[in-house]
MIFINU-852227 format. One record per residue (C-alpha): residue in one letter; z, x, y. Coordinates in pm, whole numbers, padded with zeros to 5 digits, always signed. Last residue first. Example, Ala and Ser with C-alpha at 12.3 -4.5 7.8 and 13.67 -1.06 7.14 Angstrom:
<rs>
S+00714+01367-00106A+00780+01230-00450
</rs>
This chain:
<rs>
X-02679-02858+00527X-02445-02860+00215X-02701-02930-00044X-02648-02665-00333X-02913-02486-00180X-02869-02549+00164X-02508-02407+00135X-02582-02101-00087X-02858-01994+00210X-02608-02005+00463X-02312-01814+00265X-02633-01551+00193X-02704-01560+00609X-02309-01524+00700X-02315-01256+00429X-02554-01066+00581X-02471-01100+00920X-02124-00961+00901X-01913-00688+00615X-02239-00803+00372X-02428-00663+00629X-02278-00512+00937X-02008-00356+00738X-02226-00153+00456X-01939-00165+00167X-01824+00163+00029X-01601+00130-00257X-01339+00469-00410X-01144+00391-00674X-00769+00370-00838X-00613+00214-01157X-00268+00140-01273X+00010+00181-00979X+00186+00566-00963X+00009+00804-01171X-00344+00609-01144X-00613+00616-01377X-00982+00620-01283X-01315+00488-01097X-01414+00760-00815X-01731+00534-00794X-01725+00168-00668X-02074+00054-00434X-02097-00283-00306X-02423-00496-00300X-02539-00645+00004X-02659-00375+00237X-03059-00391+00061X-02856-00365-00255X-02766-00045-00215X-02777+00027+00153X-02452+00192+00262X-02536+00474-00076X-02640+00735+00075X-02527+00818+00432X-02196+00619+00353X-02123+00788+00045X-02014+00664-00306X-01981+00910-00463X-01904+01254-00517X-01787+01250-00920X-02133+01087-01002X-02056+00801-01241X-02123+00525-00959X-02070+00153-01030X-02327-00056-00809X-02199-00408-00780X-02328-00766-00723X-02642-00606-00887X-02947-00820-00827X-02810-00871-00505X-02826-01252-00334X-02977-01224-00017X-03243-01505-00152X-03051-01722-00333X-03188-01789-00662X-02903-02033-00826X-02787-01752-01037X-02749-01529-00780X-02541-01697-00571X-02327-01833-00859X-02179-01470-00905X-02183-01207-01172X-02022-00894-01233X-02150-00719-01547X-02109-00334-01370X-01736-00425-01239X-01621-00556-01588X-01808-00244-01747X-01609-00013-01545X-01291-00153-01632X-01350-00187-01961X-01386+00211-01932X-01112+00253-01766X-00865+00079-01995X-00698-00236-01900X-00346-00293-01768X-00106-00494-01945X-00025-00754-01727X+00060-00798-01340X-00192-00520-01275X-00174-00246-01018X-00440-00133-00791X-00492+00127-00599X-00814+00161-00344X-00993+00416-00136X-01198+00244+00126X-01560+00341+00306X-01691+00131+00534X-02058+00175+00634X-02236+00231+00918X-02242+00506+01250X-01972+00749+01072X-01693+00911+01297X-01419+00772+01142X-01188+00454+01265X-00909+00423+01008X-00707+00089+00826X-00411+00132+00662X-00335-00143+00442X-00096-00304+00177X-00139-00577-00071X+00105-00793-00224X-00038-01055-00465X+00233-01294-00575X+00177-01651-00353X-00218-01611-00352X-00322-01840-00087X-00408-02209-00198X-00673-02365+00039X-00692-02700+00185X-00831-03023+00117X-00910-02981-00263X-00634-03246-00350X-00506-03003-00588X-00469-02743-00325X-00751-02457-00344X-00740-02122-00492X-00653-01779-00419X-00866-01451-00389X-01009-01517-00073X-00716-01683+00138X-00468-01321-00048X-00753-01097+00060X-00737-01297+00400X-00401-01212+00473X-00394-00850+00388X-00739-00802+00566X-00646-00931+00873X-00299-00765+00900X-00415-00361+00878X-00724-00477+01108X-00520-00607+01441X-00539-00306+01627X-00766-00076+01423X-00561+00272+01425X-00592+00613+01271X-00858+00735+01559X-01035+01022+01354X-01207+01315+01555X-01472+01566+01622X-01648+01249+01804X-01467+00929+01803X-01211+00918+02144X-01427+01133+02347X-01716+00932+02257X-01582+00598+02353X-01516+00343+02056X-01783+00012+02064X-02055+00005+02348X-02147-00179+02121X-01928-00339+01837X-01687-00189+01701X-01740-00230+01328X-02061-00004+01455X-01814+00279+01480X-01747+00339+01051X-01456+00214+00863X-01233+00500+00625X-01058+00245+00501X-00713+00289+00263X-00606+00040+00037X-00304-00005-00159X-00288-00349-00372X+00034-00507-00617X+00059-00724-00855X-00305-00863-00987X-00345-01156-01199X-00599-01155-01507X-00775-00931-01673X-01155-01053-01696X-01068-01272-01321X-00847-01024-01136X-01072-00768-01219X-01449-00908-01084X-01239-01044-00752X-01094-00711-00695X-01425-00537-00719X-01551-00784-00455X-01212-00829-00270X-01199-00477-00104X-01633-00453-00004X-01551-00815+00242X-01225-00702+00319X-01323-00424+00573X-01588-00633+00763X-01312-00866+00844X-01435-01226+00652X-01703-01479+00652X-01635-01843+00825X-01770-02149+00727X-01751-02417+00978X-01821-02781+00904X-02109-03056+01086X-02287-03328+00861X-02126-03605+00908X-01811-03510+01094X-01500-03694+01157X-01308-03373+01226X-01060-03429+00958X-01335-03591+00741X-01564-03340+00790X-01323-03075+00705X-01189-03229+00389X-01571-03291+00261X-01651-02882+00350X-01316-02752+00139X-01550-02770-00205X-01725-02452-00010X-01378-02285-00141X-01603-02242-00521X-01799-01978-00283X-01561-01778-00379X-01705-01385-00447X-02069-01297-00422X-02074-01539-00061X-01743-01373+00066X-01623-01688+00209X-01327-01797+00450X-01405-02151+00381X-01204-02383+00654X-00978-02670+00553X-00677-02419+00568X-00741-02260+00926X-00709-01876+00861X-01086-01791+00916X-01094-01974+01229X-01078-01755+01503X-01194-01455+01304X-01526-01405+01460X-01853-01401+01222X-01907-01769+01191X-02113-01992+00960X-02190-02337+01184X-02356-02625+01060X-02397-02835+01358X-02280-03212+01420X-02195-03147+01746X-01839-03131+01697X-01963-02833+01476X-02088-02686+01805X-01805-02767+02011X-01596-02566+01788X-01769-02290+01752X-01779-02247+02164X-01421-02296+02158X-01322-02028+01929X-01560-01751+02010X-01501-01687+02354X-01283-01372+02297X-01333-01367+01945X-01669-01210+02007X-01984-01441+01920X-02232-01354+01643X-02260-01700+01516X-02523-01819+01264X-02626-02217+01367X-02800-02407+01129X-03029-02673+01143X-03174-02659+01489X-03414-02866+01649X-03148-02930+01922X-02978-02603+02035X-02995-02624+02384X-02757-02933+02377X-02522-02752+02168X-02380-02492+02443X-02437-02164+02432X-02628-02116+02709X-03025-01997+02611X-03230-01679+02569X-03591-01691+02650X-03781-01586+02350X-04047-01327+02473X-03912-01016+02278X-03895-01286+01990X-04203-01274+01792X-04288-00853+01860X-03946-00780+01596X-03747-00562+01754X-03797-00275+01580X-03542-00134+01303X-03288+00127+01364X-03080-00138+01544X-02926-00078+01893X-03122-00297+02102X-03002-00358+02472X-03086-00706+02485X-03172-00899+02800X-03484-00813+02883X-03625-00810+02531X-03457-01101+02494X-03652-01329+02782X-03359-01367+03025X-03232-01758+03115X-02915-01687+02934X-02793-01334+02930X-02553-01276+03234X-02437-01662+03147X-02352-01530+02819X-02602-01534+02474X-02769-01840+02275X-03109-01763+02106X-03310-02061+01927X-03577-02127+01641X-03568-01815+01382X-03716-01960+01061X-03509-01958+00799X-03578-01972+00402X-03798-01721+00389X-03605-01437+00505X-03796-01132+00711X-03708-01197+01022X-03331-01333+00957X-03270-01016+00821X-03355-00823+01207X-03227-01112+01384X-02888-01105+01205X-02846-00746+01276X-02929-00821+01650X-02670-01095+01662X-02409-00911+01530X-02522-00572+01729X-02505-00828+02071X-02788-00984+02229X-02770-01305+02016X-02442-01398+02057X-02460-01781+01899X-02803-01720+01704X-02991-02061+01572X-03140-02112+01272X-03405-02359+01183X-03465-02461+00832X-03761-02402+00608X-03820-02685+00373X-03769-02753+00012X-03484-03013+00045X-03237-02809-00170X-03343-02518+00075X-03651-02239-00021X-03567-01934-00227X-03774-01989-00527X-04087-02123-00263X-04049-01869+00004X-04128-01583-00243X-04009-01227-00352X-03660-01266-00476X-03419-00998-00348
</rs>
């Protein structure tokens, strides 16, 4: 990650204020804990439920992250969420469940707010960037159509995706685009508890055990891979799923605390590539957030593995700080072309992180 405030600062050179929708929750705890140490936000306003608001945090969090609270916001009285207790604020990072999600975003980028959103309430919505920041942040070209279908000035939603498909289209971004389309997708996850939020999946259910079900997961992520990986219209006011890419997934809940691990097929619409070019396309990934300087940005987009064991959740979740994505496993297929093995850290890029890095790409190129 770049080392000072002043290569990582906004287009305007200043520090902006970010506020947390769901602030109490692992989401919104995760986000404090990178928010705390970025230079290009300063941490201005909490929002949490009614059972929440008017709490200092450290009275009404229960924290679950491995890392202290930081000592600046234990007394930081936590607020409605509701855009008149957010004034000062220049950004807004939402943690909210889907459950109240919807609205609440809403009136917040009716408020003129920039919003980048966690839930998946509006990840589907045509005008609205459903962004994996090391992957398609060309879709932030959707912002002008969604101000001026909401009558907005300076208010738009970006959303990041499922936790699951944020590691699957990274590797599948780098291929499609050195070998062109892809035909066909099989993914397996392996996705660890804290996907579930806390309290999250009871004990009895988790330990000495797998649950083979996600309800809702297996859809998510074959709909947005296809949002992701496409284009936009050529009026740039909506995006342009991929019409040919089928993918297919079964999605598991495994008794690891974070990281998602998935085991991937792929088969090309061409003539397939060979391994090793393969390798090297996934090593020499590049994307625009790292060029420009952003400060979340990995140096290494992705961290190819030779060892025949890897990747693995309790080693290799935080490559990258949590926002690179590790491939090992890397070979030929007997049925489709090519198959892997990616572990993404889920609360990271899978959540906060990538809500922070799609933040910090849209000051920089002037967005908020």
């Amino acid at each position: 990650m770049a080392s000072s405030a002043s290569s990582s600062s906004s287009s305007s050179g200043r520090v902006l204020n970010a506020g947390i929708l769901g602030a109490t929750g692992t989401v919104g705890q995760r986000f404090i804990v990178l928010l705390a140490q970025n230079p290009m936000f300063r941490i201005h306003s909490f929002g949490a439920s009614e059972r929440s608001s008017g709490r200092q945090y450290s009275q009404a969090a229960k924290w679950k992250m491995s890392e202290l609270m930081p000592q600046e916001i234990r007394d930081v009285v936590v607020k409605p969420c509701d855009p008149t207790h957010f004034a000062g604020c220049d950004v807004i990072f939402s943690g909210l469940d889907a459950s109240v999600a919807g609205d609440i975003e809403k009136a917040f980028m009716e408020a003129d707010f920039a919003v980048f959103s966690n839930a998946k309430n509006y990840r589907m919505v045509p005008n609205v960037p459903l962004c994996v920041p090391v992957v398609n942040t060309d879709h932030y070209s959707l912002i002008a159509a969604q101000r001026a279908h909401y009558g907005m000035k300076k208010g738009f939603i970006v959303t990041n995706s499922n936790c699951s498909t944020s590691g699957l289209v990274v590797p599948l971004k780098a291929l499609q685009d050195s070998f062109g389309p892809l035909k066909r997708v099989i993914v397996t996850t392996l996705q660890a508890i804290s996907g579930a939020g806390y309290p999250g999946v009871a004990s009895l259910d988790i330990l000495d055990n797998i649950v083979p079900l996600i309800s809702g997961e297996e859809p998510k992520m074959e709909a947005e891979v296809l949002k992701i990986l496409g284009g936009l219209n050529d009026s740039a006011t909506a995006c342009a799923p991929l019409p040919d890419l089928k993918v297919s997934a079964t999605c598991n809940r495994v008794p690891v605390v974070d990281g998602h691990t998935e085991c991937v097929n792929v088969e090309f619409s061409g003539t397939p590539p060979s391994i090793d070019a393969i390798k090297k396309c996934l090593r020499e990934f590049t994307c625009e957030a790292q060029t420009i300087g952003c400060y979340s940005a990995p140096k290494q987009v992705m961290v190819v593995t030779e060892e025949e064991d890897r990747p693995q959740p309790r080693l290799d979740r935080n490559a990258g700080e949590g926002m690179a994505v590790t491939v090992g496993r890397i070979r030929e297929c007997p049925v489709f072309h090519v198959r892997f093995t990616l572990l993404v850290h889920n609360t990271v890029l899978g959540a906060a992180g990538a809500s922070i890095l799609n933040a910090e790409y849209a000051a920089k190129k002037g967005f908020i």
